[in-house]
C-alpha positions in Angstrom: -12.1 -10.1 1.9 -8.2 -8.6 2.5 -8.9 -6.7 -0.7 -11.7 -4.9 0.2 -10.1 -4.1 3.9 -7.0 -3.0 1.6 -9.1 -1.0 -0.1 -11.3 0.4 2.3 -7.9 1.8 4.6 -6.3 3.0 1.5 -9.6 5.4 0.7 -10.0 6.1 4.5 -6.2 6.6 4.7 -6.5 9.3 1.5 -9.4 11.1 2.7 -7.2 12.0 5.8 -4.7 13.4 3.5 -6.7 15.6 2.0 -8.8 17.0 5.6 -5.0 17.5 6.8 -4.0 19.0 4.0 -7.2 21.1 3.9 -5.3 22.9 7.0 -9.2 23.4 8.7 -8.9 21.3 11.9 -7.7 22.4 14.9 -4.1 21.1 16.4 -6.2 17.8 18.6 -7.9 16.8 15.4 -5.0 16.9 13.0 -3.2 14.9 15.6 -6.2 12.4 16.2 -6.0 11.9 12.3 -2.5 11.8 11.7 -1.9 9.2 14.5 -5.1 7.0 12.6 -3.1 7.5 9.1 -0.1 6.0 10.8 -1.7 3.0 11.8 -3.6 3.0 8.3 -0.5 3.3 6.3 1.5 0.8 8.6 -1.6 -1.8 7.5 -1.6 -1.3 3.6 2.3 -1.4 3.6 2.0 -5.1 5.6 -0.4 -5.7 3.1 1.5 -4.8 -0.1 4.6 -6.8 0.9 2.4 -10.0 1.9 1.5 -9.4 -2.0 5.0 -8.6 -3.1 6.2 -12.1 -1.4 3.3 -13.6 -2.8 4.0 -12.6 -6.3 8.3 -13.9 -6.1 7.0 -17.1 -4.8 5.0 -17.6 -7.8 7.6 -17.0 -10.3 8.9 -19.5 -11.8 12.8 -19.8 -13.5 13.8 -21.0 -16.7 13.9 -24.8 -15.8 9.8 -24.2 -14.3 10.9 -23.9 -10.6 9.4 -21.9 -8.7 11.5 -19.3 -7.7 11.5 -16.1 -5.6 12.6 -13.2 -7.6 12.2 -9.5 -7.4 9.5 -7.9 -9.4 11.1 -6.3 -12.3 8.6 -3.8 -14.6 9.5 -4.0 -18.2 11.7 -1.5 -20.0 9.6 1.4 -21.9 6.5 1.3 -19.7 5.4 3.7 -17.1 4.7 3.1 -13.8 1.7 4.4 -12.3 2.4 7.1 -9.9 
């Protein structure tokens, strides 16, 4: 259920990008949509670092502790932009 209202703000929140960037609205409109792609953005960002703490509470150490721990992407691969 979070996932899909992740998901949902995240393609709401990009299709407000692109009418702003468009440049076709007038000045009350852009500023109607910016402030809703504030609040949008503030939401997924709660959201990914709920995940992210999620994620260091289920790593575990050498000795199978669970441990927090940054996320660390391995050496050589790409992240996705």
């Amino acid at each position: 259920m979070a996932k899909e209202k992740f998901e949902e703000a995240l393609s709401r929140l990009e299709g407000i990008v692109s009418k702003l960037e468009g440049g076709d609205l007038d000045l009350e409109e852009s500023l109607k949509l910016f402030e809703e792609g504030i609040r949008l953005s503030h939401f997924c960002s709660k959201k990914l670092d709920e995940a992210e703490r999620k994620v260091e509470i289920l790593l575990r150490n050498s000795e199978g502790v669970l441990k927090p721990r940054p996320f660390e992407p391995e050496e050589g691969k790409e992240e996705a932009p």
